[in-house]
DRENMAR-961540 format. One record per residue (C-alpha): x, z, y. Coordinates in Angstrom, 1 decimal. Last residue first. Layout:
! residues N
SITE      xx      zz      yy
SITE       X       Z       Y
...
This chain:
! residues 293
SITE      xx      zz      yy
SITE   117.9   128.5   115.6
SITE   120.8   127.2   117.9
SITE   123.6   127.2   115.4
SITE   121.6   125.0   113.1
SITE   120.5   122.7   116.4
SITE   124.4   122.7   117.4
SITE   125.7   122.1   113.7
SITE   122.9   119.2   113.3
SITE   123.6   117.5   116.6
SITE   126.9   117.4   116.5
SITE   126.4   115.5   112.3
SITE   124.1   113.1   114.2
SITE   120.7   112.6   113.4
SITE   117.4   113.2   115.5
SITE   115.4   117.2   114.8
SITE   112.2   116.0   114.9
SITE   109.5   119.3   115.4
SITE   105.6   118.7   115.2
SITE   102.4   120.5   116.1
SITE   104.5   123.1   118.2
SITE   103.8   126.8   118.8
SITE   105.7   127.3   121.0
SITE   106.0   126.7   124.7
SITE   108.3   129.7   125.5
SITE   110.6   128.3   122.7
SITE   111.2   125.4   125.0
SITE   112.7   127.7   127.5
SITE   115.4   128.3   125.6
SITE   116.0   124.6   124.4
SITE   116.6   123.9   128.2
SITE   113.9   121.8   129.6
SITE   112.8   117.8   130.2
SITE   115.8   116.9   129.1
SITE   118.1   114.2   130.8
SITE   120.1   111.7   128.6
SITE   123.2   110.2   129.4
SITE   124.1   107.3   127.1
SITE   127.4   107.4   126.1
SITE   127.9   106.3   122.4
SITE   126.8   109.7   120.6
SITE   124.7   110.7   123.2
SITE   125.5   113.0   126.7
SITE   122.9   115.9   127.6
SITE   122.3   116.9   130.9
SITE   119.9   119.5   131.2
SITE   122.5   122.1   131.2
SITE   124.5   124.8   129.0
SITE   124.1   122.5   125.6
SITE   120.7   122.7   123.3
SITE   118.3   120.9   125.7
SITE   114.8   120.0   125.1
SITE   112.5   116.9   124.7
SITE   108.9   118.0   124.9
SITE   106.9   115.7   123.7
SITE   103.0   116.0   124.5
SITE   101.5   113.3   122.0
SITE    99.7   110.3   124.4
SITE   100.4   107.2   121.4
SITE   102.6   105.4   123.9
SITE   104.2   109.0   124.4
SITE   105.1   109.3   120.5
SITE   106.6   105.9   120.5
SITE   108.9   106.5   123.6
SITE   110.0   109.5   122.6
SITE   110.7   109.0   118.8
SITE   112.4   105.4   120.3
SITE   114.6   107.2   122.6
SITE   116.1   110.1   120.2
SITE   116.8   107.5   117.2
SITE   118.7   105.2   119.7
SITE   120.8   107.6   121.4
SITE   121.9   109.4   117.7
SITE   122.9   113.1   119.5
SITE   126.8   113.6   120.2
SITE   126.1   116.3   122.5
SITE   122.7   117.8   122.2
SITE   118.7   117.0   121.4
SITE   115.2   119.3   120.5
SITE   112.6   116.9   120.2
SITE   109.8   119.4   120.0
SITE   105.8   118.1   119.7
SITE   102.7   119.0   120.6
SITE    99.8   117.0   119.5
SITE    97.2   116.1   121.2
SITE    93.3   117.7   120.1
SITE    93.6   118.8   116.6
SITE    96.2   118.1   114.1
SITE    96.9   116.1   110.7
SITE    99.4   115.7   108.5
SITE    99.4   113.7   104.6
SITE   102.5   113.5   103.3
SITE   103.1   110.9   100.4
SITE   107.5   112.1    99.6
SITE   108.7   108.7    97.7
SITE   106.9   106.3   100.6
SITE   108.4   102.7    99.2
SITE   110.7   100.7   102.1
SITE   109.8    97.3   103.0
SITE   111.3    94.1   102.9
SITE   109.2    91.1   103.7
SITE   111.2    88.9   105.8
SITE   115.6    89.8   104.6
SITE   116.5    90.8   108.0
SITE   117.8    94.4   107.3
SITE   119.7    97.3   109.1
SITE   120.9    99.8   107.1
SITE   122.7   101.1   110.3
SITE   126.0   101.3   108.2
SITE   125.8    97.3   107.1
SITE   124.2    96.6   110.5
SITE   127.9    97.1   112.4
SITE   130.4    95.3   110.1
SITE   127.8    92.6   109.6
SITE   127.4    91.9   113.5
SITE   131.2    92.0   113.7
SITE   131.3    89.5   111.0
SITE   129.0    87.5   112.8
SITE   131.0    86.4   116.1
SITE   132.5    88.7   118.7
SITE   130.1    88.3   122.5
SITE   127.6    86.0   120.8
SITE   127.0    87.8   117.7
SITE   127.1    91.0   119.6
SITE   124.8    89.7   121.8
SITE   122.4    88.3   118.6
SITE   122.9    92.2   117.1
SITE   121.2    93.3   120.3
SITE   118.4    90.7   120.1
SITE   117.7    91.6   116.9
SITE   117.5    95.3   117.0
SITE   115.5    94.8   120.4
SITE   112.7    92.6   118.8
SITE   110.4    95.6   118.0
SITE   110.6    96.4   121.7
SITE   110.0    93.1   123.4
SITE   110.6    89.4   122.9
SITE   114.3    88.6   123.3
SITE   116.3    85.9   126.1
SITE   119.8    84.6   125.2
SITE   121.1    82.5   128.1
SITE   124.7    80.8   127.8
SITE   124.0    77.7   126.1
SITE   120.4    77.8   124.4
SITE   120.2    81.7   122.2
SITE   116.4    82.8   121.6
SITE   115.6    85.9   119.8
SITE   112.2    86.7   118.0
SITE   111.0    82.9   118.7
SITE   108.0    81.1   120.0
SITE   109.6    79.5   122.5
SITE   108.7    78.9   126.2
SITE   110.6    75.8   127.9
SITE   111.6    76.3   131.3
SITE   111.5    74.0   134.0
SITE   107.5    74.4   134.0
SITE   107.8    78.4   135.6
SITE   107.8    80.9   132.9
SITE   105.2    83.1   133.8
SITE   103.0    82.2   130.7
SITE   105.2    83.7   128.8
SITE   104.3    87.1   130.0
SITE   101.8    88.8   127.4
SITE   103.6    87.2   125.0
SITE   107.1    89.2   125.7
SITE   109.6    86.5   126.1
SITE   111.2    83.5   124.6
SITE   113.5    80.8   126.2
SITE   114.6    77.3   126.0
SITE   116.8    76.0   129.1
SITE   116.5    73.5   131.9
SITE   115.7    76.5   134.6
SITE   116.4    79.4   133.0
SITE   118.3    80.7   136.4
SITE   115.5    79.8   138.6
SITE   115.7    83.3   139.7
SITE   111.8    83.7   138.8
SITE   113.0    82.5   135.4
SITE   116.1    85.7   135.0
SITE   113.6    88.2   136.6
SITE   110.0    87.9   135.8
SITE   109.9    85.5   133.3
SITE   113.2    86.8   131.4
SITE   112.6    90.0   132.4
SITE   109.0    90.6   131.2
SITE   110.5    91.1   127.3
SITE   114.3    90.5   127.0
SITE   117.1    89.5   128.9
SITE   120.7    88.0   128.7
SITE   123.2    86.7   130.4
SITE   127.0    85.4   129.2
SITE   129.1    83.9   132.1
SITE   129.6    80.4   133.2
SITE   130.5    81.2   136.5
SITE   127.8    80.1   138.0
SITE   125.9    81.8   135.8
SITE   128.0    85.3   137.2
SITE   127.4    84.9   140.7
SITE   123.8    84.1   140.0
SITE   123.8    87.6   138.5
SITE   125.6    89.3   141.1
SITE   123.3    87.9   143.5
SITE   119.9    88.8   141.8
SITE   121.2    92.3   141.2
SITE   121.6    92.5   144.8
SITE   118.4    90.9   145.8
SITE   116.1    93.4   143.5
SITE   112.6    92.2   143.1
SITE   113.5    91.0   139.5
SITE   114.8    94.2   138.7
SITE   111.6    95.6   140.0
SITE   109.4    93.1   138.0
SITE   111.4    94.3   134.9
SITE   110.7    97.5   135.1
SITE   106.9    97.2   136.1
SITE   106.7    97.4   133.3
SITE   109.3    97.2   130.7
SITE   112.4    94.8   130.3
SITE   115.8    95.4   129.6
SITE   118.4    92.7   131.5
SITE   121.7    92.3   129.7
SITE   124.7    91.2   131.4
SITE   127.4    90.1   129.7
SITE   131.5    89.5   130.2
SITE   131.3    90.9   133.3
SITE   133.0    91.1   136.4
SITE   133.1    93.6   139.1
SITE   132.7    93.4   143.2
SITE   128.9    93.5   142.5
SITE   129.2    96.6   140.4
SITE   129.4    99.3   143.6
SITE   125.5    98.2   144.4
SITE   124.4    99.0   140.8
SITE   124.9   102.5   141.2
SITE   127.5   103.8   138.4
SITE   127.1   105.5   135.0
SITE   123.5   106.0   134.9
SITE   121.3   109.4   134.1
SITE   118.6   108.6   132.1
SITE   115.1   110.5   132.2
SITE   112.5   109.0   129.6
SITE   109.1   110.1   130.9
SITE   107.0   107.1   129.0
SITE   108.8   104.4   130.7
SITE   111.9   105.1   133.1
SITE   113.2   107.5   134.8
SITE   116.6   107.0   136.5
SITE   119.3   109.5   137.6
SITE   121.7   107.8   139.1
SITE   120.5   107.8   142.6
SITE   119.5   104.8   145.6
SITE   117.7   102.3   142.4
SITE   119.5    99.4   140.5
SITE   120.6   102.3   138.5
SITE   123.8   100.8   136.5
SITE   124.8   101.5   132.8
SITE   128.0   100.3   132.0
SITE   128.8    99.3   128.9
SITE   132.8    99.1   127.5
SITE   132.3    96.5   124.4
SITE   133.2    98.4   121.4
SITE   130.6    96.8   118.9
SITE   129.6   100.4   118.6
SITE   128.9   100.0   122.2
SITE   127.2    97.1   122.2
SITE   124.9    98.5   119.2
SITE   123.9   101.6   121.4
SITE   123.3   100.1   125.1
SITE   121.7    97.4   123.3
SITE   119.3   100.0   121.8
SITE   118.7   102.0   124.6
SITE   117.5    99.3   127.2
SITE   114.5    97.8   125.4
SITE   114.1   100.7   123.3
SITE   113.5   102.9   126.8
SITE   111.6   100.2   129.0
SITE   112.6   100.3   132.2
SITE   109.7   101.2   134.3
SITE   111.8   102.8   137.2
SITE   115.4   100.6   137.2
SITE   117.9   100.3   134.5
SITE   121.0    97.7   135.0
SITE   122.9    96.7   132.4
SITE   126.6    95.3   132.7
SITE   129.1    94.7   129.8
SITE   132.5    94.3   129.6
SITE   134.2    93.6   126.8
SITE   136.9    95.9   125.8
SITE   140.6    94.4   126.6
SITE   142.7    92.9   123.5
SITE   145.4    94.6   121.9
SITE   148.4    94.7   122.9
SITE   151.2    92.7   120.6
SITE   154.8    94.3   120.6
């Protein structure tokens, strides 16, 4: 009897100053790919937070991963996240351990200047990056202007926006396209340039002073959708409060990710009014929240 074939492995190490997309959605598409993703703190604890208040609680410490292999390992960026993965000797050495090896790496944003090129491990290779930090690529490299960048083994993104396309190029790399189509079909995900989507309901909201706003989360919560509402909200200074609906702050996504709320649900209510509620998909989520109110 045939067995099937093990789960990809995956590593991806979050740090303070991680950014949130940058990490959040790789850990999300890779997953649905069914590649088995662990999420290291390159720190001393497992609870990690990054950009814009985002709490995370890790699977392992990075220092127990350097005895593992790895199919892929993904580098998020942020700052000064991906300085302090760069600044991190055990991280460099089980990279290097796995280019030698001829393993698949990967970063996106600072890190592939200020981790991955500061390495020397993009040396000979084309690469991208965030703009701001291009210019960090030592002369051995040659910068790209490109969303996503795949030369040989290394596969290097530009930043936030970029992070749907530089996950699905992973996946590409790791299973081939018709995974990739398999998984963006349901997502609604779209690279035809120029689409757009027409307004049908024209709100028009407004608030004074900064906004308040509830992101109320649970068990089996859409990873992806929760992150990027926080992190865009706080990059435009709202107040978000992201509360729990289980028995404890911890709250676990729909493909893993460990999120930490800022309060309990309960004591969220104590804070009302609120400007704004987003209530992310997932049909947990919605029989937890409907319970809950």
């Amino acid at each position: 009897m045939a067995t099937s074939p093990s789960p990809k492995k995956v590593l991806l190490p979050i740090v303070a100053g991680t950014e949130p997309i940058e990490a959040s959605i790789p850990i999300d598409i890779l997953r649905r790919a069914g590649a088995n993703v662990t999420v290291a703190s390159a720190g001393d604890a497992l609870l990690v937070e990054i950009m814009y208040g985002v709490k995370i609680l890790a699977d392992e410490l990075l220092v127990d991963c350097a005895a593992a292999s790895y199919d892929l390992i993904v580098l998020p960026g942020g700052v000064p996240g991906a300085a302090n993965l760069g600044g991190r000797a055990t991280l460099e050495g089980i990279v290097r351990k796995h280019v030698e090896k001829g393993g698949l790496f990967a970063a996106i944003c600072a890190a592939p200047p200020l981790a991955l090129a500061s390495w020397g491990l993009l040396d000979g290779h084309k690469a991208t990056g965030h703009p701001w930090f291009v210019e960090k690529f030592p002369p051995k490299v040659t910068a790209v202007d490109a969303n996503v960048v795949v030369d040989g083994n290394a596969v290097t993104g530009t930043g936030p926006a970029t992070s749907m396309e530089f996950a699905m190029a992973l996946v590409e790399q790791l299973y081939g396209k018709e995974k990739v189509e398999q998984i963006a079909k349901p997502m609604l995900v779209r690279y035809e340039g120029g689409y757009s989507m027409k307004e049908l309901n024209s709100v028009e909201w407004h608030c004074s002073g900064t906004p308040k706003v509830l992101l109320p989360v649970a068990n089996g919560i859409e990873e992806m959708e929760a992150i990027i509402l926080v992190d865009a909200l706080r990059r435009a200074n709202a107040d978000v409060v992201v509360a729990s609906a289980e028995d404890g702050v911890v709250v676990t996504a729909r493909y893993g990710t460990r999120i930490v709320a800022d309060v309990m649900l309960d004591e969220a209510a104590d804070r009302a009014p609120f400007d704004l509620i987003i209530v992310p998909a997932s049909s947990k989520q919605e029989l937890k929240m409907h319970a809950r109110w």
